[in-house]
N, C-alpha and C positions, 0 to 999 in steps of 0.2 A: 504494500500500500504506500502510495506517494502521497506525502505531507502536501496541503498547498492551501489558500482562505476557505475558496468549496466547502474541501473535507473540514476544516478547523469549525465553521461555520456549522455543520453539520453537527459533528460531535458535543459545539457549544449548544446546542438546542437539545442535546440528550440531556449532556449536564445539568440545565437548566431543570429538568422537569425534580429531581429533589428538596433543590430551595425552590420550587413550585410549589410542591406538596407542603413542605413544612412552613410556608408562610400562611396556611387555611388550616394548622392545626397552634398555632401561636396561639397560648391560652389569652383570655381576655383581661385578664390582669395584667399580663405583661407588658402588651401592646393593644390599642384601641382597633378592637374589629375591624372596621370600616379602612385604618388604616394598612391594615395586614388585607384584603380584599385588593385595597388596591393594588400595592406591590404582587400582589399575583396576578393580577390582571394586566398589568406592564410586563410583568416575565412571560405570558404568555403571550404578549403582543410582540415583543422582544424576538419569542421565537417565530412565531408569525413574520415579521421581518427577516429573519435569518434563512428564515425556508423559499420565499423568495429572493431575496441578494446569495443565497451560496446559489442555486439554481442561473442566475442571469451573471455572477462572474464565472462558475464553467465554461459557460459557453461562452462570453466575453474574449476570456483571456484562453479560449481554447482547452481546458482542463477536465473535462469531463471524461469520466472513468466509469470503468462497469462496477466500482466498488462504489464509487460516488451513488450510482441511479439505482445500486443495491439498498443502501444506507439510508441515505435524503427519504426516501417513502414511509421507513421502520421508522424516523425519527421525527415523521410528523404523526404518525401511527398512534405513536408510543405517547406525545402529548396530546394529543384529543383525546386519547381513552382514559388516561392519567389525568384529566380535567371532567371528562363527562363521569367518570365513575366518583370522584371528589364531588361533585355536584349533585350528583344523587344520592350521596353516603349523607351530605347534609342538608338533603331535602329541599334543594334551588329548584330541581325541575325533577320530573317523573321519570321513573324509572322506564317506562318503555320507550323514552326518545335516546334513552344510552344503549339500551338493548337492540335497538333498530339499527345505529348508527355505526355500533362496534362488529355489528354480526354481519354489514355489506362490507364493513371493510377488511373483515376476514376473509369474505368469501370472494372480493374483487381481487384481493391480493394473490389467494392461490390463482382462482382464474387467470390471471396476469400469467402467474410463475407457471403455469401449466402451457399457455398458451404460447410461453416464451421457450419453453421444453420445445413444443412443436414447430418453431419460427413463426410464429404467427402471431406475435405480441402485438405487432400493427392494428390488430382485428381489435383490440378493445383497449385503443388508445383512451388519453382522456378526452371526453367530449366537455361541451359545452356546458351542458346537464351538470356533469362534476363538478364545475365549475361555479355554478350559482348554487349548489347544495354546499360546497366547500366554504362560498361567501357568508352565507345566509348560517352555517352552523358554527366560525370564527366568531363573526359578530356576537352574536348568541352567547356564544362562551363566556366572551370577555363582557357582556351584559350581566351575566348570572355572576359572574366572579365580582363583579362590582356590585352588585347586590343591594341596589338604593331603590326605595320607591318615592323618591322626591329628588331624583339629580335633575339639575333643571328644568326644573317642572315636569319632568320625563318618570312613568313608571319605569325602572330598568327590566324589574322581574319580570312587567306584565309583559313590554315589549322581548324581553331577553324568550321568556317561553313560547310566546306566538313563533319567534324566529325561528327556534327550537321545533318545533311541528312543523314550520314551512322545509327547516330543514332535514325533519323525518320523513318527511312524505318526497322531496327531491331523492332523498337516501333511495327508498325504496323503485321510486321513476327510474334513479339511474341506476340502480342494481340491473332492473328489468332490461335497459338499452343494451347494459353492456353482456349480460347473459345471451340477447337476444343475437348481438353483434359477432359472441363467438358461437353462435348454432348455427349460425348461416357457415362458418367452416367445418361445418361436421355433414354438411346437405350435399 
């Protein structure tokens, strides 16, 4: 494995998810809630930023590696499910929009890997679908992790959880596309 920002970037966004976790168990004596919500909501924004600049300097500076496009996936993985399962451990949102969310990203992923077994990874690239389920369940995240029902006159919860179901029901859409995308290679 070659060292380069990419990969550093990558690994930083692993690292990140620890002092993720342990700033939403900072007892409330110690530090004020709200203040510990935040700081996890900036490290998750943080890696949210990292996931795309290590992605656009790969290919910028020419640096992309099959260890890179291994990695970059498991370590955005590894933070939405290390967020969505923290958020339903403490009751910000329901249990079955983490259930939804984590189980197409298992199953997209082998999909992928099986599909990349066959050469045929092409077939259930990311589409567009992914793409506003991706926006729409970030957002969310970092809504529920801020956790205010008065930040500028804004419900965050109320808005944080609609986003949440827009972004269970995208989950489920684009599972379907992309299941659908690798049946057409088996016809």
């Amino acid at each position: 494995m070659t060292w380069n920002i990419p990969i550093f970037l990558t690994w930083l966004r692993i690292g990140l998810i620890p002092i993720f976790t342990l700033m939403l168990y900072v007892p409330n004596n110690w530090l004020a809630t709200q203040i510990t919500n935040w700081i996890a909501a900036c490290i998750f924004i943080v890696a949210g930023i990292t996931d795309w600049l290590d992605g656009y300097l790969a290919r910028k500076w020419h640096q992309t590696s099959d260890f890179g496009a291994f990695l970059d996936p498991i370590a955005d993985k590894l933070m939405v499910a290390v967020a969505l399962i923290l958020l339903i451990e403490q009751e910000r949102t329901p249990a079955l929009y983490g259930i939804v969310i984590i189980s197409r990203e298992i199953t997209i992923s082998a999909l992928r890997e099986w599909m990349a077994q066959m050469g045929k990874r092409s077939s259930v690239a990311v589409a567009s679908i992914g793409k506003f389920k991706t926006a729409a369940q970030m957002i969310s995240i970092t809504m529920l992790l801020i956790y205010d029902n008065q930040f500028m006159g804004l419900n965050l919860i109320l808005i944080g959880n609609l986003l949440m179901l827009i972004a269970s029901i995208l989950t489920i859409w684009s599972m379907c596309y992309y299941l659908k995308m690798a049946w057409k290679e088996f016809q």
